[in-house]
N, C-alpha and C positions, 0 to 999 in steps of 0.2 A: 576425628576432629583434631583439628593441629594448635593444640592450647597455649603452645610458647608465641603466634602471631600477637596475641592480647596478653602477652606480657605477662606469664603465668610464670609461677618460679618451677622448676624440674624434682625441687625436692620437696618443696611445698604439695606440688599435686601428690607423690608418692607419701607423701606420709596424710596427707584424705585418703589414699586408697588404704592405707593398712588400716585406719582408723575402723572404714566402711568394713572392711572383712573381721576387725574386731566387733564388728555392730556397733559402735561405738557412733553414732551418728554428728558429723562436724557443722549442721546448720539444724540448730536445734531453737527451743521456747524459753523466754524467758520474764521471770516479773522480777523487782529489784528495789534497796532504797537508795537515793544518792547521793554517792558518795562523801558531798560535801554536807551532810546531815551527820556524819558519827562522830564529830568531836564531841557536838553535844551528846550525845549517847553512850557516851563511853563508862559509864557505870551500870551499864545495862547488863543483868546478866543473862539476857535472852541471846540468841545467835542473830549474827545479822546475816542476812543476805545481801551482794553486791554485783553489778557487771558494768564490764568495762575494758577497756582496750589492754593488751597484755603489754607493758613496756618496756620490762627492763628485766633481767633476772641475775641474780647471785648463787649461783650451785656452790654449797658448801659438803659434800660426802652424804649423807642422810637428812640432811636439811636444804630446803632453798628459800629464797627471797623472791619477791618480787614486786614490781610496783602494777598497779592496775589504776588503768585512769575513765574516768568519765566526766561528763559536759562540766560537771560541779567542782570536782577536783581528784587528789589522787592517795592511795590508801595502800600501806604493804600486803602483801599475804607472805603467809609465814606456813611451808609447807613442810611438814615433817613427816620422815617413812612411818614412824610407830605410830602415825596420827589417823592417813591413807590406806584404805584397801590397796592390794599389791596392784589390782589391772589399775586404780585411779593415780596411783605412784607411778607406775610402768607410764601411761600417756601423758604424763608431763614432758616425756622426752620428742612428743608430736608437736608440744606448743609451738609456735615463732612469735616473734616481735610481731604484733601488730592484730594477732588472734582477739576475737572475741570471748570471752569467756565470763562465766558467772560463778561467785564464789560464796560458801557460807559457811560461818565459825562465829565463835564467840572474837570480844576486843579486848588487847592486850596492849601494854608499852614495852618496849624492847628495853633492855638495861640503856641504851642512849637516850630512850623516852620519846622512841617517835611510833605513833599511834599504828597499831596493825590489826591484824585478823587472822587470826591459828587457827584454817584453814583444814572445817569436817569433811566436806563437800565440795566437788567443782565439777562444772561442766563445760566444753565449748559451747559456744553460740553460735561463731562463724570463721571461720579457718581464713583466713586474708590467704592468698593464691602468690597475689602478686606483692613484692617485699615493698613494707611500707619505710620512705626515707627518714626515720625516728634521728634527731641531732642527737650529738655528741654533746655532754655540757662538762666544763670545765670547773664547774662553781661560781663564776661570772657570768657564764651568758653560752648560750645555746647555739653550737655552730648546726646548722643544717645542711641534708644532702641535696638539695633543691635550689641549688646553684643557677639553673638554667630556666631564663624567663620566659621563654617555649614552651618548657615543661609547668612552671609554674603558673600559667595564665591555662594551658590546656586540661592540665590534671586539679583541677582545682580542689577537689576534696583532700587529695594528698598535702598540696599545699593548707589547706584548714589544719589538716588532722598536725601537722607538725608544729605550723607557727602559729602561736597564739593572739600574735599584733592584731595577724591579718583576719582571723576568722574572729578578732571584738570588732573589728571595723564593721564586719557583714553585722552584728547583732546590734552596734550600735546606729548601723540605717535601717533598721527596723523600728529603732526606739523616737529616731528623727523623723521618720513616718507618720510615727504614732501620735506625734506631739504635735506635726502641725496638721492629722487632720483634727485632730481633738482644738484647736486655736481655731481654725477656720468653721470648727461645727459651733465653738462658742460664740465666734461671729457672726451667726445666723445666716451661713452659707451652706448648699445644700451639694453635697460631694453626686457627681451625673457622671456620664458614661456617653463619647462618642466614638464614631465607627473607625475599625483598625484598617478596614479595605472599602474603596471607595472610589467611584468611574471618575472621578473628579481631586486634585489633588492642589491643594492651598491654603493660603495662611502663611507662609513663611516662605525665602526664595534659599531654595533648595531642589538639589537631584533626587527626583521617587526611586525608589523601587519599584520593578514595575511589574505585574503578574497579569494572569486572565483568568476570566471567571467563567467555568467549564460549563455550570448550566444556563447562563447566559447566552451560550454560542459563541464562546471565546471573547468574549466581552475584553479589550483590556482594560486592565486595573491598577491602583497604584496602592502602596504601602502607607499609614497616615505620616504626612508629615510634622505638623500638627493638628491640633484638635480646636482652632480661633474658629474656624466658621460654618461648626456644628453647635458651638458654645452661645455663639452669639445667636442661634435659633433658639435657644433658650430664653434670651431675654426677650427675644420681640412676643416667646409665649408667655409671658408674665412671672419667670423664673428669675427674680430680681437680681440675685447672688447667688453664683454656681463656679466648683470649683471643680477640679479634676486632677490626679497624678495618675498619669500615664506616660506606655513607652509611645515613640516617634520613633521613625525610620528615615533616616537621609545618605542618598548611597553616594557619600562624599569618605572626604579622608580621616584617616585612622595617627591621630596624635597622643600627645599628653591628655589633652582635654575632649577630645572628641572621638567616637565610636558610632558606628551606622546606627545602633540601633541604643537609645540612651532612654533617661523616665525626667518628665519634666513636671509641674507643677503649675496649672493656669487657673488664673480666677478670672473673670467677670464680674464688675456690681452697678448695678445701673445706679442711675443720677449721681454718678460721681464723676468726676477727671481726673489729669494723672495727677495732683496735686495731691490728691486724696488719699490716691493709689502710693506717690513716696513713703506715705508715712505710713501706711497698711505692711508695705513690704518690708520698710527697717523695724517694724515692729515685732513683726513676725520674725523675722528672722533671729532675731533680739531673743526673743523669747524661746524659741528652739533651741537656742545656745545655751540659755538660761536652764532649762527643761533637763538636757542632756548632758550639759557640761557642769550646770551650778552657778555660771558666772557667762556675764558677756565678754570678759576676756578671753582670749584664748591664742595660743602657739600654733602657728601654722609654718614648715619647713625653717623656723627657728625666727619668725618674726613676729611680735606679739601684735594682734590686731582686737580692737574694740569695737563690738557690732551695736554698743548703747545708741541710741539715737537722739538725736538728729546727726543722722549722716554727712559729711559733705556735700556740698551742690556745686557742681559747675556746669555754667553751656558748652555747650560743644566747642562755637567759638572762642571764649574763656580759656577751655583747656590746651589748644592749639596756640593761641597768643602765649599761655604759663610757660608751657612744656615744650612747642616747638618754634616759639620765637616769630610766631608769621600772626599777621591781621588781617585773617581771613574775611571779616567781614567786609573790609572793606580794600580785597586786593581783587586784581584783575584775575581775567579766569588766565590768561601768558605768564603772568607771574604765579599762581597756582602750581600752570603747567612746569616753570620754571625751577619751581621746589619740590616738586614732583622728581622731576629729573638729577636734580642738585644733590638728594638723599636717596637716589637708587630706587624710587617705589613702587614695587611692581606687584601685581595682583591680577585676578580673570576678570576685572570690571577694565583693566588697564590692557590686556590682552585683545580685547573686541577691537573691531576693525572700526572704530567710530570716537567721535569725540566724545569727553569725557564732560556732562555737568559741571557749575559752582559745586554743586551740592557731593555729589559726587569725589571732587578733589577732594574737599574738605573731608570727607568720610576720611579716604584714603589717609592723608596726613594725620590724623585725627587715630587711626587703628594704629598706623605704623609708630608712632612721634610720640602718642599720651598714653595709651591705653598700657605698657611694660611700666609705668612710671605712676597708677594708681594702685599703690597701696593696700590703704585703709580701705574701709567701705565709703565709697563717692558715688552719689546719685548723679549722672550725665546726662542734660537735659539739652532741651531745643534742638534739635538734629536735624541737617537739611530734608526737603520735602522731596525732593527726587528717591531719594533712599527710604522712604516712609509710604508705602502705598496703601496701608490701610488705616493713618491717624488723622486725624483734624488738623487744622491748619492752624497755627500758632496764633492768639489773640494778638495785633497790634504790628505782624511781620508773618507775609506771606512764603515769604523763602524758607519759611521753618515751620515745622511741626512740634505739638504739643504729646514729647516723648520724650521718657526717659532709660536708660540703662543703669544699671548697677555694677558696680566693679569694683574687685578684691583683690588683691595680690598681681595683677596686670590680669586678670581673666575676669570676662563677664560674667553675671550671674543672676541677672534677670533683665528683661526688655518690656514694656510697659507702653500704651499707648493712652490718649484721649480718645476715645473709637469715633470712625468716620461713622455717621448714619444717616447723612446723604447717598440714598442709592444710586440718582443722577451722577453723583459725583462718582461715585464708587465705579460705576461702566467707566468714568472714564481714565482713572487712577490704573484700572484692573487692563486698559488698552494700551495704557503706554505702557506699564510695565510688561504686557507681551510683545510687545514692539523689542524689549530688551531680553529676549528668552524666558520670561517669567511663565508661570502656568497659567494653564487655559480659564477661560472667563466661565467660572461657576455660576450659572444662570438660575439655579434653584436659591441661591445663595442671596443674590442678588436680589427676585421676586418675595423673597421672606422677609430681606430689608425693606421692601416697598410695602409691607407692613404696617412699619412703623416700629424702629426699634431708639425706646429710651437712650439718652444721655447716657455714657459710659466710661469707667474705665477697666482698664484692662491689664493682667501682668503674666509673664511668663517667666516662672522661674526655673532654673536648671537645678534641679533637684541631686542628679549626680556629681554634678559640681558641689553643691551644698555640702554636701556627705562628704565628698573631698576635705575638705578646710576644715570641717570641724571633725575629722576622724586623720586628721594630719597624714592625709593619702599624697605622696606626691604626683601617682599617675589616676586617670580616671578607670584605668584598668584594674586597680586594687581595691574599688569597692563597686565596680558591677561583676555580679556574682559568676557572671560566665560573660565575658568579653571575646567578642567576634576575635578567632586565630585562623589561620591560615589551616587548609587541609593537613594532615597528616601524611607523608612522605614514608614508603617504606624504604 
């Protein structure tokens, strides 16, 4: 076996193998208290037992130091020859940076008074192979060998085990988890589960993934893009409010804010609209912040943002008259086309070999012109009905739909409808937008609406965006815990 492919250190394996011929076994058992429990304990005269990663060492002639760290925090050991058996003295000179090991002695303060353990007992646990990049710290701040964002996105443990920023981000989208399904179970919402693979693919206009299902007979299959029109079979079953965080898969591009495979956050609640739905979603998220942070305030890449509610509202038309100077409502679709071209605005809806809708322009101006220049949290509402294939038609103006977006810092962060529950309508919403490459007309989907499904609203929040902003991630790569990389290259 050729152990240096996988990154194995040369001297690391040699000294597992002396260890193994001393019987000395290097992936051993272990039970432990931790770490960050022994300040209180430090009148104890019983022995403490400890394990945790090997970090740092000081060889002083018959004495050494060393720092040992685990999840809680970090504690000296203080190892002395007249204290150690000769062979547990001798195999200190096997440890490395980064070894796992378990240690037990009574608690001491050094003459500097910083808390240790004079060190009866010690065992390895587990011999780290491959060198882990432990930073250099100056007394200011901790330079690390994890310079390369290759490496850092790929080897992700390594990155935890060094940097501590990154690996609270991961523990605090656990805690942001936690909090809003615990908000949404207090809402009398019931957390469901719909399908990851599926003959049929929609709900959102996106590129599948695309698979086959072998005991089908090669059935093809697609990846969920999202989870709206498995959700919504919930309500026509009398399942009034149902939420779900789940991952989606959409085989598009790889940015700041987007990744193929992301975890979103959908509710449904019948006899509601999105009106309902604004004030659900600044609530909640209001309160997550609360929950997590302590405050609705909060610093996001050095700009303070307030998620107390009531949010901002603007129409879509609104925001394009503020931000890009055009009145849309009431401009021709050549003069559209004209400011289209006047600001360079190009996209794959502008790529098609076809003309382009009102509603449409408007999008376009409306992404390119407003959306870098919302801030604060702003609810974005009325958005043309070309672009909307599964909302209600706005009360009092047919050209617009009864929808909103949410946006933080120029990025969206949840999408929101009034639900269409005209099926009639729906075949034909679901035809034109195949007409434009959209995905195929879910017929099951369709016949469930004919039903009879409640009055609804509806929201789709970006859950890893979420975790962004309030765990101050500039890329959405530093808080999903393993982000799509490229193969590995030898």
């Amino acid at each position: 076996m050729n152990c240096a492919e996988f990154g194995f250190d040369e001297g690391r394996l040699a000294k597992r193998e002396r260890l193994r011929q001393r019987e000395e076994e290097p992936y051993t058992y272990g039970g432990t208290r931790p770490i960050g429990e022994l300040p209180a304990l430090e009148t104890s005269a019983d022995p403490m037992r400890v394990a945790g990663r090997f970090w740092s060492r000081r060889a002083m002639g018959k004495v050494q130091f060393a720092d040992l760290r685990d999840r809680s925090g970090q504690i000296q050991l203080y190892f002395a020859r007249d204290r150690l058996e000769n062979e547990s003295w001798d195999c200190l000179a096997a440890l490395d940076l980064g070894d796992l090991i378990g240690a037990e002695g009574k608690l001491f303060r050094t003459r500097t008074g910083e808390l240790s353990i004079a060190v009866e007992t010690w065992s390895l646990l587990a011999k780290a192979l491959v060198p882990i990049p432990i930073g250099k710290d100056d007394g200011e701040r901790t330079y690390h060998q994890m310079d390369d964002p290759e490496t850092r996105y790929r080897e992700r443990h390594l990155h935890w085990l060094v940097d501590g920023e990154d690996r609270e981000r991961i523990a605090r989208r656990s805690l942001i988890a936690s909090s809003l399904r615990r908000r949404m179970e207090e809402a009398d919402f019931l957390e469901v589960d719909t399908p990851v693979i599926s003959t049929i693919y929609g709900g959102a206009e996106a590129r599948p993934f695309r698979t086959e299902i072998w005991a089908l007979d090669h059935q093809p299959a697609f990846l969920r893009i999202s989870p709206e029109l498995h959700l919504k079979r919930y309500l026509v079953a009398g399942f009034e409010r149902v939420f779900t965080l789940c991952a989606n898969f959409r085989n598009e591009g790889i940015d700041r804010t987007h990744n193929p495979e992301f975890s979103m956050v959908e509710w449904y609640e019948a006899y509601t609209d999105y009106e309902d739905q604004m004030r659900r979603c600044e609530t909640l998220v209001a309160g997550i912040c609360t929950d997590v942070l302590g405050s609705t305030r909060h610093v996001y890449q050095d700009v303070e943002l307030d998620f107390a509610p009531p949010w901002e509202r603007l129409t879509m038309l609104e925001a394009v008259s503020r931000y890009a100077g055009i009145d849309a409502g009431s401009a021709s679709l050549s003069e559209l086309r004209t400011a289209l071209d006047q600001r360079g605005i190009t996209s794959d809806r502008i790529t098609n070999d076809r003309e382009l809708s009102w509603g449409e322009m408007v999008a376009e101006i409306f992404e390119a012109e407003c959306v870098p220049q919302l801030i604060q949290p702003t609810l974005v509402v009325d958005h043309p009905r070309e672009i909307s294939p599964l909302t209600r038609v706005k009360r009092g103006d047919e050209r617009l739909v009864e929808r909103f977006e949410a946006y933080v810092c120029g990025m969206e962060l949840a999408n929101a409808y009034s639900e269409l529950t005209d099926p009639v309508e729906q075949i034909e919403r679901f035809q034109a937008q195949r007409g434009a490459d959209g995905p195929p007309l879910d017929r099951d989907f369709v016949r469930a609406l004919g039903c009879g499904m409640p009055p609804a609203g509806g929201v789709g929040l970006g859950f890893d965006r979420l975790v962004m902003l309030l765990t101050d991630a500039p890329s959405i790569r530093d808080i999903i815990p393993f982000p799509l990389v490229k193969p590995r290259r030898d």
